[in-house]
C-alpha positions as CSV (number, residue, x, y, z in Angstrom):
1,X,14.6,16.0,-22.8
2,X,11.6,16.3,-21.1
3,X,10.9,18.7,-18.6
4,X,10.9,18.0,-14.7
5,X,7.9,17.3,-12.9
6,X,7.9,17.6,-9.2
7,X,6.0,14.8,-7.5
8,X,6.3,15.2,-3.6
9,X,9.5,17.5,-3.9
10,X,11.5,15.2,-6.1
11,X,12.4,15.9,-9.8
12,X,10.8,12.9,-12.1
13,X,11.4,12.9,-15.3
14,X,8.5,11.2,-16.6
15,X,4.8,12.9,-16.4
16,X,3.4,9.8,-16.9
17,X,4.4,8.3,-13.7
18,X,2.4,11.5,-11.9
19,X,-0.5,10.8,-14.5
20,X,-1.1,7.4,-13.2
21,X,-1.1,8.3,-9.6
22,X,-3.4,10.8,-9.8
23,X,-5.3,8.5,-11.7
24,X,-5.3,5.4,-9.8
25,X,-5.7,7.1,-6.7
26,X,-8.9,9.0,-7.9
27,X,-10.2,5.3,-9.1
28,X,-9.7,4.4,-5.6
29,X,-11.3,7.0,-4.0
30,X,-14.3,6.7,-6.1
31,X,-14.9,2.8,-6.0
32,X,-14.3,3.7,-1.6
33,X,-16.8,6.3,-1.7
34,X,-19.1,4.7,-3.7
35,X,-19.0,1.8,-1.5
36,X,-18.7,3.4,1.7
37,X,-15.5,2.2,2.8
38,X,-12.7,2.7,4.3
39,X,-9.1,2.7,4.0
40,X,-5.8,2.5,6.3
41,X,-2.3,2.1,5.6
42,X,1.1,0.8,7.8
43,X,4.1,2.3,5.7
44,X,7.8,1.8,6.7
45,X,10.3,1.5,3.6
46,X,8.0,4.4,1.8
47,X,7.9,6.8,4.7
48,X,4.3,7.9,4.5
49,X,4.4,8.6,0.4
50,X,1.7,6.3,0.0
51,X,-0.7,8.0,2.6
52,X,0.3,11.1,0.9
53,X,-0.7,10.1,-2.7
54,X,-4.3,8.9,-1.1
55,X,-4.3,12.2,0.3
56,X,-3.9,14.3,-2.6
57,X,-7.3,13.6,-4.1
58,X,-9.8,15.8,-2.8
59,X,-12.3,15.1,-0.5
60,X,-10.2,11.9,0.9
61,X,-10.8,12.6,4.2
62,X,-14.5,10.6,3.0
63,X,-12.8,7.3,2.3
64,X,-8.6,7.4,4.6
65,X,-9.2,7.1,8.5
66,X,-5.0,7.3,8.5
67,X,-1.7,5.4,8.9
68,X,0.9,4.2,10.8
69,X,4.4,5.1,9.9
70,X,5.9,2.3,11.3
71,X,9.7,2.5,10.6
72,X,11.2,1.0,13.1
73,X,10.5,-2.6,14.8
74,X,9.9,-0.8,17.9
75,X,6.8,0.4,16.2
76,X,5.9,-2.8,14.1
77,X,5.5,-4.6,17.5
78,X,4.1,-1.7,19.9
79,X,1.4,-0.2,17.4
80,X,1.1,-2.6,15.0
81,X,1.1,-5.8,16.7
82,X,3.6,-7.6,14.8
83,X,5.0,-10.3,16.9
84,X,8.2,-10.4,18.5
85,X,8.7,-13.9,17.0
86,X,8.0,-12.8,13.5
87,X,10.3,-9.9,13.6
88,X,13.2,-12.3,14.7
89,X,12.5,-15.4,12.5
90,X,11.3,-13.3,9.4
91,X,12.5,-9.8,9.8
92,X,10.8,-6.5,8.9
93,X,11.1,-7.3,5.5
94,X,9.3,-10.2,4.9
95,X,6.0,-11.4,3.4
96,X,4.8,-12.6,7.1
97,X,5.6,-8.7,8.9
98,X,3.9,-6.7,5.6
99,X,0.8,-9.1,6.9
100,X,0.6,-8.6,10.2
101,X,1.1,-4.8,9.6
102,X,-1.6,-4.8,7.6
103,X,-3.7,-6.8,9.9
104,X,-2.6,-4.2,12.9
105,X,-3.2,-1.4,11.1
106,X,-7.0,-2.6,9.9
107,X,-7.7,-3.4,13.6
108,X,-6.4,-0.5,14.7
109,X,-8.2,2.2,13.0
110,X,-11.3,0.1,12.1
111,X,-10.9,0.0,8.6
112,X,-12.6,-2.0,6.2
113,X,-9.1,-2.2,3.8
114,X,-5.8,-1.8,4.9
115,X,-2.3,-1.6,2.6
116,X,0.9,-2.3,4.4
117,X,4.2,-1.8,2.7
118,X,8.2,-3.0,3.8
119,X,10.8,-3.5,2.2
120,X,14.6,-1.6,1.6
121,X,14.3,1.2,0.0
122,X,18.0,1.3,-0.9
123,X,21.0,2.6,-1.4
124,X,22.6,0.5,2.1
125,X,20.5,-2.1,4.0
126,X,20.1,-5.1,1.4
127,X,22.0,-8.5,1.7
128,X,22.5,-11.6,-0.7
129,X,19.3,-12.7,0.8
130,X,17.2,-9.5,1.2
131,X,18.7,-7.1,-1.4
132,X,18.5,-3.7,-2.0
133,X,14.7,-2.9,-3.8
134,X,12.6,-6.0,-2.1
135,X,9.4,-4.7,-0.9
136,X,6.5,-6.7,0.3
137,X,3.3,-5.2,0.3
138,X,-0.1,-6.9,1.7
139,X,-3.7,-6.0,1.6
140,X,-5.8,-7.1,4.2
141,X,-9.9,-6.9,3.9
142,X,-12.7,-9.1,4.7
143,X,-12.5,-12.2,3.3
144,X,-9.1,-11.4,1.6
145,X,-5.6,-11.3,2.2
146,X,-3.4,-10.4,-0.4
147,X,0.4,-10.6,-0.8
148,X,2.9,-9.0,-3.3
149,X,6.6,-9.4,-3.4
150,X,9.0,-6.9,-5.4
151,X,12.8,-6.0,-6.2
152,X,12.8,-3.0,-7.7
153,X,15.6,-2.0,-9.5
154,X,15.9,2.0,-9.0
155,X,17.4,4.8,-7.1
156,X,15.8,5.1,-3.2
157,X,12.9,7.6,-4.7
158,X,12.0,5.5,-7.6
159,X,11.9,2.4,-5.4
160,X,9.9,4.8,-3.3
161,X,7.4,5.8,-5.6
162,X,7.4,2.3,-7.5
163,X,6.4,0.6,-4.3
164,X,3.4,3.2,-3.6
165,X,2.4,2.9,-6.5
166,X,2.2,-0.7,-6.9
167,X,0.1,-0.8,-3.6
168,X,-2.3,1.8,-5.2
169,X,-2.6,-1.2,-7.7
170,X,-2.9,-3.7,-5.5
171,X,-5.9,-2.2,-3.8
172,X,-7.6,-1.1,-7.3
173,X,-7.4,-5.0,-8.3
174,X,-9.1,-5.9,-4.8
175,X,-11.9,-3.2,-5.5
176,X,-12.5,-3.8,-8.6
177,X,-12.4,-8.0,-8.5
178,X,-14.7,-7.7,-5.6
179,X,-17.4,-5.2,-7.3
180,X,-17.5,-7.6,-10.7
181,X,-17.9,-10.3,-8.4
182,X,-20.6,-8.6,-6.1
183,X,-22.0,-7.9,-10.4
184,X,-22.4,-10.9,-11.2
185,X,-24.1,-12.7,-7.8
186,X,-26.4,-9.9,-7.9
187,X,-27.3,-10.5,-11.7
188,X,-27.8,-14.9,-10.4
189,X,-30.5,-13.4,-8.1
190,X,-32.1,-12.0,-10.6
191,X,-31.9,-14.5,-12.8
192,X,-32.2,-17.3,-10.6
C-alpha cells in the first residue's frame, strides 16, 4: 500500500487528497490577492480545519481576516446572528443556518467573501431525516449567495476533510465565475 501522509495529524492514505488542498487553496489565495479581497469563514461540523487549510499557504494573513468556530447554537445565535427562530424551525444543520452563518460571519469581520460550513460530522448525531455525513455549506459575497448540500459517506475525518475541501471548491468556482465574467464585460467595453 501506499505510504501515510499526515494531513493535520491524521494518517490519509491518499497523497492526492493533500495535493489538491494545497492546490486549491494556493488558487484561492492568488485569485484573493490579486483582487484584493478578503476572506472569512463560520465552521462548526469541521472544527476550524477549513481556516486551517487557508492558513497553510504562506503569506495568508494578505487575503483571511479569521473565523468563527461556532459549534454550538449558543454561538450561532450570540456571534453569528443566526436567529433563534431558524435554529428551532431548521436546526443547525440546515441550508437556512449555513446562510445566516455565512452572512454573520461576512458582517462581522468585514469581509468581502465568507464560507460557512454545518453539518454532522459523524459517527452519533444523524437521524432518518438529518443523517450522519449531511453538511451544508454557503458562500456569501456581493451579489451572490451560494448554497451546497452533501452526505458524505466516510469516517468523522474524511467527512471532515471532504467538507473543507468542498468549500475550498465552492469558493474557487465563485472566484473564478466572477473573474471570466468581470473578462468578458470588460472586453464589451472595448468592443462596444
Amino acid at each position: 500500500t501506499e505510504p501515510a501522509t499526515f494531513i493535520h495529524g491524521c494518517a490519509v492514505q491518499r497523497m492526492d487528497v493533500c495535493m489538491e488542498t494545497n492546490l486549491l487553496a494556493q488558487q484561492i489565495g492568488d485569485q484573493l490577492r490579486r483582487r484584493q479581497m478578503t476572506l472569512a469563514v463560520a465552521e462548526s461540523c469541521t472544527g476550524g480545519l477549513l481556516g486551517d487549510l487557508i492558513t497553510d499557504i504562506p503569506g495568508s494573513s494578505d487575503y483571511f481576516l479569521g473565523g468563527v468556530l461556532s459549534y454550538s447554537n449558543q454561538v450561532k445565535h450570540q456571534l453569528l446572528g443566526v436567529q433563534a427562530a431558524t435554529l428551532e424551525t431548521h436546526g443547525a444543520v440546515s441550508a437556512q443556518c449555513a446562510a445566516e452563518m455565512a452572512r454573520g460571519v461576512r458582517r462581522l469581520v468585514q469581509s468581502d467573501v465568507a464560507l460557512s460550513v454545518t453539518g454532522i460530522a459523524g459517527p452519533g448525531g444523524g437521524s432518518d431525516g438529518k443523517p450522519k455525513g449531511l453538511t451544508y455549506l454557503h458562500l456569501s459575497a456581493p451579489g451572490c449567495e451560494q448554497g451546497q448540500r452533501f452526505i458524505w459517506p466516510g469516517d468523522r475525518r474524511a467527512n471532515k476533510v471532504d467538507s473543507a475541501l468542498a468549500a475550498l471548491r465552492l469558493l474557487l468556482d465563485y472566484l473564478e465565475a466572477t473573474e471570466e465574467a468581470q473578462e468578458m464585460r470588460s472586453q464589451e467595453k472595448e468592443d462596444g
